[in-house]
VOLUM-604474 format. One line per 8 residues: number of its first residue (from 1); their letters; for each residue x, y, z of N, C-alpha, C, CB. Coordinates in Angstrom, 3 decimals. Glycine has a CB too. Layout:
VOLUM-604474
NUM	A	X/Y/Z/X/Y/Z/X/Y/Z/X/Y/Z  ...
END
This chain:
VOLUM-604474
1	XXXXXXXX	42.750/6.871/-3.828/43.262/5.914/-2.889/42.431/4.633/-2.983/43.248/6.490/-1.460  42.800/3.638/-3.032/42.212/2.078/-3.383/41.937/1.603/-1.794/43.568/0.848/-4.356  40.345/1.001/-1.719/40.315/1.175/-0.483/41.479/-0.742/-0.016/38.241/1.465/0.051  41.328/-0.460/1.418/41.908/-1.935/1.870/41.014/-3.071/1.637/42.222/-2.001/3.406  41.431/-3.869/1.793/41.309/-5.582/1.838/39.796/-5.772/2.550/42.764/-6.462/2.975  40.106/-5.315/3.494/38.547/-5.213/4.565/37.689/-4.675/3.393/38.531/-3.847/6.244  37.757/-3.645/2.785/36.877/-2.496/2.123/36.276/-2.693/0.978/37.544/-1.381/1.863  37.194/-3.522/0.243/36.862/-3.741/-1.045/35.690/-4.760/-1.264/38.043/-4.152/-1.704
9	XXXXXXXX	34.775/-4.668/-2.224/34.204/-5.589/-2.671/34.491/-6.492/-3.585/33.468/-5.246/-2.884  33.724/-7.515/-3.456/33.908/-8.461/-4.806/33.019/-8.836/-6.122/34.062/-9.636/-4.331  33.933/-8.139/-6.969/33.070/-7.971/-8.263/33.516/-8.911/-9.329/33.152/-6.495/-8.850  31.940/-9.725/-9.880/32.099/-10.834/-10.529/31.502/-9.906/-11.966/31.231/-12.325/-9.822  32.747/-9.955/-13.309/31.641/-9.604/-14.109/31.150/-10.360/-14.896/31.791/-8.718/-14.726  29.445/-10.196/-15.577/28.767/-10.975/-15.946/28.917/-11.719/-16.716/28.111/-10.678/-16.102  28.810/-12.910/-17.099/28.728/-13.402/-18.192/28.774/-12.888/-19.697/27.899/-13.858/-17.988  29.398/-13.059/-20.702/28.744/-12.674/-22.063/27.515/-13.089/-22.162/29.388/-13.166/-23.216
17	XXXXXXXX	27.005/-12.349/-23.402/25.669/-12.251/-23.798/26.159/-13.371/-25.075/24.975/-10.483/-24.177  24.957/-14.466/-25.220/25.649/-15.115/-26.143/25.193/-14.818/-27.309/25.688/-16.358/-25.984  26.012/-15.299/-28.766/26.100/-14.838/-29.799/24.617/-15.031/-30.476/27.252/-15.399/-30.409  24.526/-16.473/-30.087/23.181/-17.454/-30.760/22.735/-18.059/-29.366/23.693/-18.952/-32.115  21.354/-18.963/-29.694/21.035/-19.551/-28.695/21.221/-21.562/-29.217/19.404/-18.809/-28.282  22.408/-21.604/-29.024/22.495/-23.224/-29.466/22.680/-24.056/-28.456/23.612/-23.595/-30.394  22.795/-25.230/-27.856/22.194/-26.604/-27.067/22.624/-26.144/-26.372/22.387/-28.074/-27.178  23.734/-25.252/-25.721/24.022/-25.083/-24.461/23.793/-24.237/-24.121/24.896/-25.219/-24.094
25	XXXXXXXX	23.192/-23.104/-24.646/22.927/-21.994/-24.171/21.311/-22.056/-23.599/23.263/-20.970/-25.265  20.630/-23.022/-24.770/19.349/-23.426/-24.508/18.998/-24.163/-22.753/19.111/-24.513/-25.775  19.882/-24.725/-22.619/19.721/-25.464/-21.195/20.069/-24.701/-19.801/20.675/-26.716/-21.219  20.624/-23.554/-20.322/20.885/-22.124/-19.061/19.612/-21.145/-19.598/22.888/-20.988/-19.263  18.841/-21.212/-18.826/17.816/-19.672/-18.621/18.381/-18.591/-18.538/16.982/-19.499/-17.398  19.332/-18.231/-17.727/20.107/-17.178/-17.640/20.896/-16.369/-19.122/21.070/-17.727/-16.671  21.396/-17.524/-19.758/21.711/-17.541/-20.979/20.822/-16.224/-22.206/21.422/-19.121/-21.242  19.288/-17.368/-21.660/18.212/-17.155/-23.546/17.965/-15.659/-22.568/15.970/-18.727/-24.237
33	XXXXXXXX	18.114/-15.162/-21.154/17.439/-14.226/-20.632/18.576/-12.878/-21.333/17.232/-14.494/-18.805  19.861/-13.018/-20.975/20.498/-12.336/-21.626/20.418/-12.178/-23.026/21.399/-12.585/-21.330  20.226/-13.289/-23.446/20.175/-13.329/-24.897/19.086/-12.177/-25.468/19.749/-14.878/-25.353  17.692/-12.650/-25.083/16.424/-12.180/-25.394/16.769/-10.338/-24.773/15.013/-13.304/-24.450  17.455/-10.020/-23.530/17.387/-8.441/-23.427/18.247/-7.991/-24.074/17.507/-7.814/-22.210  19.292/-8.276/-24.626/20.496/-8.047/-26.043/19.692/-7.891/-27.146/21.633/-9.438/-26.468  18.469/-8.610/-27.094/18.002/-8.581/-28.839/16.891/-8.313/-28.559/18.059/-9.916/-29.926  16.063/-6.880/-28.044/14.739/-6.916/-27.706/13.797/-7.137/-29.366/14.418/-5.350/-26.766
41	XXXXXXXX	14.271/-6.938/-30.558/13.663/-7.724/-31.609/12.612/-8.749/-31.403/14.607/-8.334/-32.200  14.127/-9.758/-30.457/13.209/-11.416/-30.283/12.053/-11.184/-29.709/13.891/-12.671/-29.254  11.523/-10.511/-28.690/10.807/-10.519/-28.023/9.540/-9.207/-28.335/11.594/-10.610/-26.924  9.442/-8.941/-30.030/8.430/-8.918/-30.855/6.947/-9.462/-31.003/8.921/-9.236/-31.583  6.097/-9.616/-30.178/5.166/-10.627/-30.509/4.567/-10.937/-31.701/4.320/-10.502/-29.869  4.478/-10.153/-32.339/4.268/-9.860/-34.123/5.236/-11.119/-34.652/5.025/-7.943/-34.838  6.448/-10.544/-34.412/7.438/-11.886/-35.094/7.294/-13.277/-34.469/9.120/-11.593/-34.904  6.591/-13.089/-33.415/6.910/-15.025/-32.754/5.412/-15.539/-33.401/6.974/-15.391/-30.244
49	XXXXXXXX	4.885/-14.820/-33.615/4.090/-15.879/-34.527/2.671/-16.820/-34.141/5.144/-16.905/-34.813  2.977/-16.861/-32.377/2.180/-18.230/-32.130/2.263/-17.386/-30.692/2.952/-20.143/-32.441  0.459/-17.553/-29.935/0.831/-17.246/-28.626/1.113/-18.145/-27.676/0.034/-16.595/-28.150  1.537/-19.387/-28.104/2.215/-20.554/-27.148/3.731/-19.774/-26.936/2.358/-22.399/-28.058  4.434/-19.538/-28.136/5.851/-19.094/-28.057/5.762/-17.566/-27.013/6.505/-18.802/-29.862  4.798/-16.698/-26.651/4.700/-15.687/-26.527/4.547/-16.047/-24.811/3.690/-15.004/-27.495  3.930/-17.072/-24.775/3.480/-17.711/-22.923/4.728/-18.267/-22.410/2.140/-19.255/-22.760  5.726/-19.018/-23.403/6.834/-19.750/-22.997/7.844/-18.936/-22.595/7.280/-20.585/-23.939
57	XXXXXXXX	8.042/-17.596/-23.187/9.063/-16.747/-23.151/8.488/-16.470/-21.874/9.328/-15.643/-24.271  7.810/-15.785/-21.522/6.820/-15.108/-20.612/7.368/-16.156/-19.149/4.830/-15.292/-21.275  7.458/-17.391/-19.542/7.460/-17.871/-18.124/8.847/-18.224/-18.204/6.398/-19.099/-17.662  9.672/-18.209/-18.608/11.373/-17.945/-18.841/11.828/-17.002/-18.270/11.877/-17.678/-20.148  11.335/-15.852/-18.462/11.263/-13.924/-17.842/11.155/-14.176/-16.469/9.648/-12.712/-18.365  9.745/-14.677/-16.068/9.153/-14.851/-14.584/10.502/-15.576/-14.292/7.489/-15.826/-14.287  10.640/-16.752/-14.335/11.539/-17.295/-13.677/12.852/-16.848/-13.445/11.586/-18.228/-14.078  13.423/-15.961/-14.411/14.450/-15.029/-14.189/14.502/-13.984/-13.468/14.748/-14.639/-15.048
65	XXXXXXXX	13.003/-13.391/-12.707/12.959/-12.224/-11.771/12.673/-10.829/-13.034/14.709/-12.126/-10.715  12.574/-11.366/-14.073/12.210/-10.113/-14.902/10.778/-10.191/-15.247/13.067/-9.976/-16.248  10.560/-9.462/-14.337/8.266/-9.385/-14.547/8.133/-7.859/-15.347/6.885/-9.113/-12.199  8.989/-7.153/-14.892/8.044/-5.946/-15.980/8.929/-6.330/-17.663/8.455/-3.563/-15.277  9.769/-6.966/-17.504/9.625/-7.260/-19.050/8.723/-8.397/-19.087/11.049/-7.621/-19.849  8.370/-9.295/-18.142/7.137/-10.155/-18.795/5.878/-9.719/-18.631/7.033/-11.476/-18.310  5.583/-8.764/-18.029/4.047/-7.784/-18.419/4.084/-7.132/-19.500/3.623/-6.605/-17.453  5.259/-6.278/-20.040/5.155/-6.048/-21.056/4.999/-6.611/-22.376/5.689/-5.626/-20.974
73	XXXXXXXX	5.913/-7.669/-22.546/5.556/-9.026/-23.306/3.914/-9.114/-23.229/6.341/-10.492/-22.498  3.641/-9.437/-22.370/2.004/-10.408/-22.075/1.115/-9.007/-22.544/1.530/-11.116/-19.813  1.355/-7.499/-22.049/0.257/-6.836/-22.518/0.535/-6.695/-23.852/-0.042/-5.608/-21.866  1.853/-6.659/-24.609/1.276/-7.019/-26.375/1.145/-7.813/-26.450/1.821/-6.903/-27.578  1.013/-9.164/-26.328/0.570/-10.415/-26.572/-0.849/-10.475/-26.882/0.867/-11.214/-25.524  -1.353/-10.080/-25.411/-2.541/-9.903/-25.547/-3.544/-8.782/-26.467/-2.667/-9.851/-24.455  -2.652/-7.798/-26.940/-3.132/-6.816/-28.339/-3.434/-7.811/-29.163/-1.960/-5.737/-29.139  -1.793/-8.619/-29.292/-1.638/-9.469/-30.580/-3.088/-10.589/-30.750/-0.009/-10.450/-30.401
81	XXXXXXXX	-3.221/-10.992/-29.611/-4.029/-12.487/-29.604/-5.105/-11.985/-27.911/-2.430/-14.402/-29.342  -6.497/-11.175/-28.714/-7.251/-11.131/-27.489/-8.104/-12.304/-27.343/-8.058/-9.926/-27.409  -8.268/-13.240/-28.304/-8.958/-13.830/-27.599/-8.378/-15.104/-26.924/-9.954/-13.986/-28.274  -7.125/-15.276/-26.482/-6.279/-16.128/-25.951/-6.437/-16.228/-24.652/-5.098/-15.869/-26.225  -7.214/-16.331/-23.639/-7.867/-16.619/-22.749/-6.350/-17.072/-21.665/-9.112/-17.737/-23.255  -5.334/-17.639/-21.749/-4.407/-18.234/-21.530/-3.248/-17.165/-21.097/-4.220/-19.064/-22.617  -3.617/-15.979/-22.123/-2.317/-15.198/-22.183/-3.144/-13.934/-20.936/-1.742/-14.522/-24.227  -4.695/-13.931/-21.195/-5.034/-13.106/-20.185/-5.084/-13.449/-18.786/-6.074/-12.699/-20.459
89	XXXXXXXX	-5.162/-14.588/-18.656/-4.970/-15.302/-17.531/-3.253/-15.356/-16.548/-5.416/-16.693/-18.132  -2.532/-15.471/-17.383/-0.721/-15.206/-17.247/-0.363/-13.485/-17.016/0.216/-15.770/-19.055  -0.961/-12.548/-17.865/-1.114/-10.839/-17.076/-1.870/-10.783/-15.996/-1.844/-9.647/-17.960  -2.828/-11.482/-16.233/-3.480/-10.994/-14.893/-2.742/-11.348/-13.503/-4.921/-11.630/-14.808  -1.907/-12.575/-13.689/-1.050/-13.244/-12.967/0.185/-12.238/-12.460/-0.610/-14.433/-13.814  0.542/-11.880/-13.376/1.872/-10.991/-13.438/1.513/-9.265/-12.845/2.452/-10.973/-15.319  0.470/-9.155/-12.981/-0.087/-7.823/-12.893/-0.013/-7.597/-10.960/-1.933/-7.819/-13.757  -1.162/-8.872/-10.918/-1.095/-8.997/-9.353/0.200/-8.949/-8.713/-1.667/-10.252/-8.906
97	XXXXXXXX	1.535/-9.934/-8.818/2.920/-9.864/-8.908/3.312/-8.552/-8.591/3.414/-10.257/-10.174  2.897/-7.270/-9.461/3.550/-5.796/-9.540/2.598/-5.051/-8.518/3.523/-5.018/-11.239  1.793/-5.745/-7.977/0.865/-4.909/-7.021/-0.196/-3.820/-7.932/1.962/-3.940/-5.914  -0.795/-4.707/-9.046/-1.929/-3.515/-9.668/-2.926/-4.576/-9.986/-1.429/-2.416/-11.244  -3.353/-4.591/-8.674/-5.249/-5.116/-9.170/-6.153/-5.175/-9.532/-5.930/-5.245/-9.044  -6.213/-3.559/-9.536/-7.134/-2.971/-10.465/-7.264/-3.358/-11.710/-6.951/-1.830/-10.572  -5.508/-3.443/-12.878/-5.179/-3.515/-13.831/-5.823/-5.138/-13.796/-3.742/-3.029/-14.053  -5.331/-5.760/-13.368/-5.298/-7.431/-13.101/-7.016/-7.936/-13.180/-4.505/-7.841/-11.224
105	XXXXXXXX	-7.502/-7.306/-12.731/-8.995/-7.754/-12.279/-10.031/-7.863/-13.429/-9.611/-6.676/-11.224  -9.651/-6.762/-14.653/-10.567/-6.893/-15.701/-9.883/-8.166/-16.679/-10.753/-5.339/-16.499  -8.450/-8.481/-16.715/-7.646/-9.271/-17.605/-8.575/-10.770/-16.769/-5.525/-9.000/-17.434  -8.676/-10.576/-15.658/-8.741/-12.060/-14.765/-10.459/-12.149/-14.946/-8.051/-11.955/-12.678  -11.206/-11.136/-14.966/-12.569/-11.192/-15.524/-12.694/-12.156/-16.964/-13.009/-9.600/-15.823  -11.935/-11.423/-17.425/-12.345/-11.945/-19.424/-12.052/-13.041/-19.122/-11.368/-11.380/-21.073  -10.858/-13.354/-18.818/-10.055/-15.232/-18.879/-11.129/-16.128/-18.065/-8.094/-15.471/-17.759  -11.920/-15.689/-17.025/-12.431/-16.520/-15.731/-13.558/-16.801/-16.893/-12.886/-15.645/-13.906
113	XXXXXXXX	-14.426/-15.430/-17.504/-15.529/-16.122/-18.503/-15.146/-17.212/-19.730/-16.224/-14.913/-19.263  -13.773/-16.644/-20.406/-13.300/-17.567/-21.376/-13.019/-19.029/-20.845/-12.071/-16.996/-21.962  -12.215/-19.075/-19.943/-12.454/-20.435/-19.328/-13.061/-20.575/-17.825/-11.121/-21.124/-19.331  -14.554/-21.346/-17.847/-14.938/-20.708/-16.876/-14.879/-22.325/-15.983/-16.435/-19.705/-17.146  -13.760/-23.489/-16.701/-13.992/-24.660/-15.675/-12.054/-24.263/-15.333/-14.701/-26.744/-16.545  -11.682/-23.353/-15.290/-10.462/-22.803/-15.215/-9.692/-22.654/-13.906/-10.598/-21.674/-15.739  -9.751/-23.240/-12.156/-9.634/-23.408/-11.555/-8.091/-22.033/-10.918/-9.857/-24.743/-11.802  -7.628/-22.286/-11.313/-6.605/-21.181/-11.735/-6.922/-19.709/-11.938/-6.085/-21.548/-12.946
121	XXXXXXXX	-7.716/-19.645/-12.696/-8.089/-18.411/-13.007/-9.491/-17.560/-12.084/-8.362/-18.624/-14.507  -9.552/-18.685/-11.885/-11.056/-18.004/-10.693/-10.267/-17.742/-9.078/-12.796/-19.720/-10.348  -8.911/-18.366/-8.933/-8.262/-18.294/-7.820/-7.253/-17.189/-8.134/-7.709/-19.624/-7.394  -7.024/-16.573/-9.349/-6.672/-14.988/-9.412/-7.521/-14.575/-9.732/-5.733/-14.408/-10.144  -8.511/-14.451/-10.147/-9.535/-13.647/-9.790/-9.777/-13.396/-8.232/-10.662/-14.205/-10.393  -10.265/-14.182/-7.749/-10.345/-14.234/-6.168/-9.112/-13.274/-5.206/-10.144/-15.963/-5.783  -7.808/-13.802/-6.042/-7.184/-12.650/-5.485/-6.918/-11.475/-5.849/-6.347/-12.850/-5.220  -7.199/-11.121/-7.143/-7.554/-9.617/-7.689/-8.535/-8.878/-6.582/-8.431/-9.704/-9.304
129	XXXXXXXX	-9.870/-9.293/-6.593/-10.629/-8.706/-5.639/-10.158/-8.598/-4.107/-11.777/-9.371/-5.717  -9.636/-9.445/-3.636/-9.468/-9.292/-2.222/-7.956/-7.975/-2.225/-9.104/-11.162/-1.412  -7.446/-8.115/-2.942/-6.031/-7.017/-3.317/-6.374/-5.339/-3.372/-5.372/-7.420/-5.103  -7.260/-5.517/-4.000/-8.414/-4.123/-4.216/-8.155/-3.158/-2.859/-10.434/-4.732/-4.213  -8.182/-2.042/-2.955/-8.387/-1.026/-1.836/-9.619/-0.238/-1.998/-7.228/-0.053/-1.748  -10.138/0.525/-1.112/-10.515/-0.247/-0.066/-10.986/-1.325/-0.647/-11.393/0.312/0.817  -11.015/-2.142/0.090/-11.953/-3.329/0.187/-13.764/-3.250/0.952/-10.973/-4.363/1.124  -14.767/-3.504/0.019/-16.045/-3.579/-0.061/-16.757/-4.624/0.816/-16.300/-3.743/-1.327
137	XXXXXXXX	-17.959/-4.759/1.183/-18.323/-5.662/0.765/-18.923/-6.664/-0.179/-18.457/-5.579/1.142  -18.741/-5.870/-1.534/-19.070/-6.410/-2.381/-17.900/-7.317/-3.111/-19.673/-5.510/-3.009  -16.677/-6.744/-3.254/-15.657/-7.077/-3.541/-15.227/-8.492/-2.358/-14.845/-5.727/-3.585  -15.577/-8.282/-1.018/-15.507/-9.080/-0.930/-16.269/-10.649/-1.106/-15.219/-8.653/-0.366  -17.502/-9.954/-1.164/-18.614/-11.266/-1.719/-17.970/-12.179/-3.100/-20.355/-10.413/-2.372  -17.511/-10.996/-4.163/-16.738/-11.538/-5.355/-16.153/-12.485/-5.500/-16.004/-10.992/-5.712  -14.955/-12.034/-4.087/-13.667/-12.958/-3.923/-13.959/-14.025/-3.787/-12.807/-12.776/-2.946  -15.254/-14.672/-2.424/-15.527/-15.276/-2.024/-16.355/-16.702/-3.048/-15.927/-14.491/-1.179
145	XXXXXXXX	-17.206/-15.801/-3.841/-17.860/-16.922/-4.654/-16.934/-17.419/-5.567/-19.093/-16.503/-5.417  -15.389/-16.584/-6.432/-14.493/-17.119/-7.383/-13.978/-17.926/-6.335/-13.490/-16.153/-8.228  -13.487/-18.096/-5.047/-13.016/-19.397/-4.217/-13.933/-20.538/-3.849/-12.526/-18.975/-2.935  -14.963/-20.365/-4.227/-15.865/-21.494/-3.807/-15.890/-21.760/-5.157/-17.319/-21.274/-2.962  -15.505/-21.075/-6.049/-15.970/-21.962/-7.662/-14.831/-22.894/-7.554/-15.916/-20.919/-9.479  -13.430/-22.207/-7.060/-11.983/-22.745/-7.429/-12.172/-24.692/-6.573/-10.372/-21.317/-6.401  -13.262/-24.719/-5.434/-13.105/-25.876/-4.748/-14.177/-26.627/-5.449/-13.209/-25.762/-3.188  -15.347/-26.013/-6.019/-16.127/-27.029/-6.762/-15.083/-27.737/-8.312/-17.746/-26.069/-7.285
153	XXXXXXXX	-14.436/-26.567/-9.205/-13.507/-27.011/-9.718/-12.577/-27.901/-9.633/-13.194/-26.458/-9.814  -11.952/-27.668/-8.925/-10.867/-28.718/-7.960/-10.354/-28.879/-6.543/-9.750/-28.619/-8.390  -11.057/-29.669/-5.851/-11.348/-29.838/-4.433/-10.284/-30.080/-3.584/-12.204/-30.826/-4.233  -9.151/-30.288/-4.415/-7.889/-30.488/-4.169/-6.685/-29.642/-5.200/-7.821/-31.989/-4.235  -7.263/-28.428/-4.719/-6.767/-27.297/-5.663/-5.052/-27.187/-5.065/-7.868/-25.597/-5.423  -4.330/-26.769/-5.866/-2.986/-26.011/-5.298/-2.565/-25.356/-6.599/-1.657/-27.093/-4.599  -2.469/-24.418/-6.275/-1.796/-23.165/-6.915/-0.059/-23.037/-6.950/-2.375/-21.888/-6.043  0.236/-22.395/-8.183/1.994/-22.114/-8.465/2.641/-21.506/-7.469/2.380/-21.155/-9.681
161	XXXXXXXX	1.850/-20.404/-6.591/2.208/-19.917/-5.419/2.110/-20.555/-4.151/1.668/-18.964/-5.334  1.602/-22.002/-4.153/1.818/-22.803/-3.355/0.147/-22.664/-2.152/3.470/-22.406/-2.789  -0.975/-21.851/-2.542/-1.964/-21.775/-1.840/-2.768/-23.256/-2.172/-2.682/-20.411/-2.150  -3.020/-23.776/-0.937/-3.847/-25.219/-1.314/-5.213/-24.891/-1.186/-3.542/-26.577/-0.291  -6.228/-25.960/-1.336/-7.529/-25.849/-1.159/-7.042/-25.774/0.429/-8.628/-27.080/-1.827  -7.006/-26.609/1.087/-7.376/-26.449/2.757/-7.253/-24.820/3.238/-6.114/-27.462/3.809  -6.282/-24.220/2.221/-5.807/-22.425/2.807/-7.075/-21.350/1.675/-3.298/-21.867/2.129  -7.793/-21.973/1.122/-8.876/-21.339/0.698/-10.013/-21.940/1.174/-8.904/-21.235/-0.600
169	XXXXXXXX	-10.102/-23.272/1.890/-11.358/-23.292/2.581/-11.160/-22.570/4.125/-11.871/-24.903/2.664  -10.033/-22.209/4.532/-9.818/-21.148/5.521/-10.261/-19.658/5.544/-8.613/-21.093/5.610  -9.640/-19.794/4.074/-9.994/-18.202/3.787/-11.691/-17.731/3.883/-9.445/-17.856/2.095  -12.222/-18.985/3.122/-13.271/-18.356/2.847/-13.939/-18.487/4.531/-14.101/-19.064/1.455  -13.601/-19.444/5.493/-14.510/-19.205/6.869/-13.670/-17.476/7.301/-14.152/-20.906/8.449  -12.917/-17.073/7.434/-12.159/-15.856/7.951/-13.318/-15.156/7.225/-10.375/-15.514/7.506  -13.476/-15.145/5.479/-14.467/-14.054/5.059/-15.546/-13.846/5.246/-14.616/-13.920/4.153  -16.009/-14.900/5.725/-17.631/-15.430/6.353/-17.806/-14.871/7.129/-18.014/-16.702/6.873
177	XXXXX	-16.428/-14.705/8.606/-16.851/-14.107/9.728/-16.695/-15.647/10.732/-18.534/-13.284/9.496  -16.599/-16.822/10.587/-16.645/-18.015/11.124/-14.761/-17.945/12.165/-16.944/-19.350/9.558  -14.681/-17.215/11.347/-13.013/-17.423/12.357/-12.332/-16.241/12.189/-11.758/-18.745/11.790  -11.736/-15.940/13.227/-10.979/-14.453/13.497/-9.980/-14.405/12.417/-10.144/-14.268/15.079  -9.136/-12.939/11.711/-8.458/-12.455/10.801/-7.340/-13.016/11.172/-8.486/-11.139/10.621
END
């Protein structure tokens, strides 16, 4: 029995997957996203060659809502190219994203030493540690000194997630004990 009018839903089906990726397909994300999970090939890090191409895809994915295919991407990437400081910095990013800090915290270690005037990366670091369960006080001391690096870095910090310096010079009085949770 076909339900009624009231009952039914409305079903849009998807788009094709396109054949190639040429000028117009290039200018829809949605497009290269279908494209790239049709042809998991492309998304080889071995074959792309370069870990710029490997970061670009990576933030194409993110922006499409597909993070465990862009962790997966980023943790071979990072097989491919460890000392890419850039690409460990972008997992560690993505890691936090999936709720694993643990995982996140050693990727956000290496990158914070590789680039250590890295403003960005000391502010996931900072939030690797505070993410942690339990939470220490040592872990929290951690957090605290990677946010005071992030304001000597850039005093007028803002982050992709939209955290400014003024909401990390907050944070850090809350961790101090200077102002209630």
């Amino acid at each position: 029995m076909a339900p009624t009018r009231g009952e039914a839903v409305l079903w849009v089906p998807p788009l094709p997957v396109p054949a190639t990726l040429g000028s117009d397909a290039l200018r829809d994300e949605a497009q290269i996203v279908r494209f790239l999970e049709a042809r998991p090939e492309k998304l080889d890090v071995d074959a792309m060659g370069d870990p710029g191409l490997a970061r670009a895809t990576v933030d194409v994915l993110l922006r499409a809502d597909r993070a465990f295919l862009a962790e997966d991407l980023l943790a071979r990437a990072v097989t491919r190219w460890p000392e890419d400081a850039e690409l460990r910095r972008a997992w560690g990013r993505v890691l936090l994203s999936l709720g694993r800090p643990d995982a996140a915290l050693g990727e956000l270690q290496r990158a914070s030493v590789a680039l250590p005037n890295d403003a960005a990366a000391q502010y996931l670091l900072a939030k690797a540690w505070l993410a942690r369960e339990p939470r220490t006080p040592e872990s929290t001391a951690s957090a605290s000194e990677a946010l005071r690096r992030v304001l000597v870095l850039a005093p007028d910090y803002q982050d992709s997630d939209g955290v400014t310096a003024d909401v990390i010079r907050d944070l850090l009085d809350r961790l101090a004990g200077k102002r209630a949770p």
